[in-house]
C-alpha positions in Angstrom: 45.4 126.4 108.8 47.5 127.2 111.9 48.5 123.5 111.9 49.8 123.7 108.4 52.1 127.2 109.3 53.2 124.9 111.6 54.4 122.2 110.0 56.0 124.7 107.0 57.7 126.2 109.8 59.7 123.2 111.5 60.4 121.9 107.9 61.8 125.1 107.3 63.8 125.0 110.3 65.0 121.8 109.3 65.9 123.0 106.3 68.1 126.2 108.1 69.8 123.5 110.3 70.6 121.1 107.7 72.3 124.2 105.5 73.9 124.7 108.7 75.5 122.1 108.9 76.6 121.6 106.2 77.8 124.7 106.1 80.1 124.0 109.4 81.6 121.2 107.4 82.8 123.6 105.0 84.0 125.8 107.3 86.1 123.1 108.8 87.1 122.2 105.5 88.3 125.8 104.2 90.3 126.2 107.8 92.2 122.3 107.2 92.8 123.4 103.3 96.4 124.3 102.4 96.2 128.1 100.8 92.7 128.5 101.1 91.9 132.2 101.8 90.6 132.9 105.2 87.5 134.6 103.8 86.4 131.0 102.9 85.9 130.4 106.4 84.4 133.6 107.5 82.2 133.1 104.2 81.1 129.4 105.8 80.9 131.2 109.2 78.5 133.8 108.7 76.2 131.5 106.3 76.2 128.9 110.0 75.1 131.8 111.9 72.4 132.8 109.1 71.1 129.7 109.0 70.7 128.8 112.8 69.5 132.4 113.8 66.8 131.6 110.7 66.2 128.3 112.4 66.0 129.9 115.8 63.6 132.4 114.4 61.5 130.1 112.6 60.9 128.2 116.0 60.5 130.6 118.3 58.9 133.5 115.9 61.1 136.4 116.1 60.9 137.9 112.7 57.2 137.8 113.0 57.5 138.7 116.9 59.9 142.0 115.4 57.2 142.9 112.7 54.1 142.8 115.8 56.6 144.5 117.8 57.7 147.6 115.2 53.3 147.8 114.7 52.9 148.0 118.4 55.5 151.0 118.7 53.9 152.4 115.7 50.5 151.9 117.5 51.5 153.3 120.5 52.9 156.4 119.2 50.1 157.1 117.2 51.6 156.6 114.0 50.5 153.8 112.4 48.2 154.8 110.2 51.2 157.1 108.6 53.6 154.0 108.8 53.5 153.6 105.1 55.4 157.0 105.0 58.3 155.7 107.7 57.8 152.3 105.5 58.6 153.8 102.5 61.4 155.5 104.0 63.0 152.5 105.2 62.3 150.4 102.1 64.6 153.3 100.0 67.2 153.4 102.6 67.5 149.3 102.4 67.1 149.7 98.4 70.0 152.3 98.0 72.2 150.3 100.7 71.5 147.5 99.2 72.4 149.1 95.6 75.9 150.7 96.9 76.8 147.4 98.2 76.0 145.8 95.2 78.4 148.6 93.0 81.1 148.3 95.9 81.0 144.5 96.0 81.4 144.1 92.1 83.9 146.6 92.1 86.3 144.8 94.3 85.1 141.2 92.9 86.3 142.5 89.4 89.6 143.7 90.7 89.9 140.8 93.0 89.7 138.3 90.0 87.5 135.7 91.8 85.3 135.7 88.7 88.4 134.5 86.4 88.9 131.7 88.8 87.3 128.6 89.1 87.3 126.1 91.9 86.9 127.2 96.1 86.5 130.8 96.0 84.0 130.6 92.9 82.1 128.8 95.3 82.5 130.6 98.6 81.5 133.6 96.2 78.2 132.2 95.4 77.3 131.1 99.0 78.3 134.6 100.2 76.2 136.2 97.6 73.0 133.4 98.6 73.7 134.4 102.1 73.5 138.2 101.4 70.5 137.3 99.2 68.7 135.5 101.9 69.8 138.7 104.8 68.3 140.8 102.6 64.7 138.8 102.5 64.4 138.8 105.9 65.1 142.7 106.3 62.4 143.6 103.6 59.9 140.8 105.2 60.1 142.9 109.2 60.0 146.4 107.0 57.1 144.7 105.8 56.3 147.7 102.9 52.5 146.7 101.8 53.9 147.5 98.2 57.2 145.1 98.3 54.5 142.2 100.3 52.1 141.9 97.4 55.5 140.9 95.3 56.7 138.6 98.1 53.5 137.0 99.2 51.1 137.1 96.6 51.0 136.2 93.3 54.8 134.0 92.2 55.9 134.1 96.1 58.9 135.8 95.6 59.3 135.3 99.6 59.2 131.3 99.0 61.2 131.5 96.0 64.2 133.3 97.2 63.9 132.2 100.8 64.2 128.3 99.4 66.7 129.3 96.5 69.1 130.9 98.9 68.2 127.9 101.4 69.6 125.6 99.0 71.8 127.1 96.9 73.8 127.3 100.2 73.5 124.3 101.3 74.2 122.4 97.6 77.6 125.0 97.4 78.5 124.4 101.3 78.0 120.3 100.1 80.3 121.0 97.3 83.2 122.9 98.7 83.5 120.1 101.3 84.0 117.8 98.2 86.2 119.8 95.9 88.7 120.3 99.2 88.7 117.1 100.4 89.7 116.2 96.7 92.0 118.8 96.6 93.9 117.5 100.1 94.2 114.1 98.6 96.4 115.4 95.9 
């Protein structure tokens, strides 16, 4: 079984890099296009340095070195059995965050009339929401709420689901921006 985590893991990590990549070509791209807004880039930017620090913690095991590390403080302070309390905690603070940011963000997308567009910043939207999507995953998965694993682990595998989806979805729109920009500089 440890042989198969394993080999999930460094096709994972491939995964990460490859998104990765691909978004650094659309970061170059967004930073050689004529008018393109410079959140493209920073978009393209932060979705790189998603991707390699998930690769990087894939390989080396830091989320799940993070998660043995917040049990062992919990351990040592005698506390762990009430962790579901501090859990729980946690889990509402990330929820409601994660809630105002949602309300903020769509505020300022409506009055920023991305949606009404079409073309790059349609897309860069979408990747930044993937990305936000996929930093989010990875904060639930270290909080690591018994009540929020049974939805990621068991049963659909929510944790596969939106960790692949937002893989993906940022790789195919990273893949895509490249394209329409390069088209776009032709013109």
């Amino acid at each position: 079984m440890h042989k198969s985590t394993e080999l999930l893991g460094l096709v994972a990590a491939a995964f990460y890099i490859v998104t990765a990549i691909l978004a650094l070509r659309a970061a170059g791209a967004a930073q050689a296009g004529r008018g393109a807004p410079r959140w493209h880039r920073t978009v393209w930017i932060v979705a790189i340095a998603l991707f390699v620090g998930c690769a990087a913690s894939r390989l080396l095991g830091i989320e799940e070195g993070a998660r043995q590390l917040l049990r062992g403080e919990l351990r040592d302070e005698h506390i762990y059995a009430e962790r579901r309390e501090y859990q729980a905690a946690i889990a509402s603070g990330i929820i409601i965050a994660a809630g105002i940011a949602s309300v903020v963000g769509a505020a300022k997308l409506i009055r920023s009339g991305v949606l009404r567009s079409s073309g790059l910043s349609r897309i860069a939207l979408m990747a930044g929401l993937a990305c936000a999507g996929m930093a989010l995953l990875i904060v639930v998965r270290v909080v690591s709420l018994h009540m929020l694993d049974v939805l990621l682990y068991r049963g659909p595998r929510l944790n596969w689901i939106i960790d692949i989806g937002a893989t993906v979805m940022t790789g195919a729109l990273a893949w895509l921006y490249t394209a329409r920009a390069g088209r776009q500089r032709r013109r």
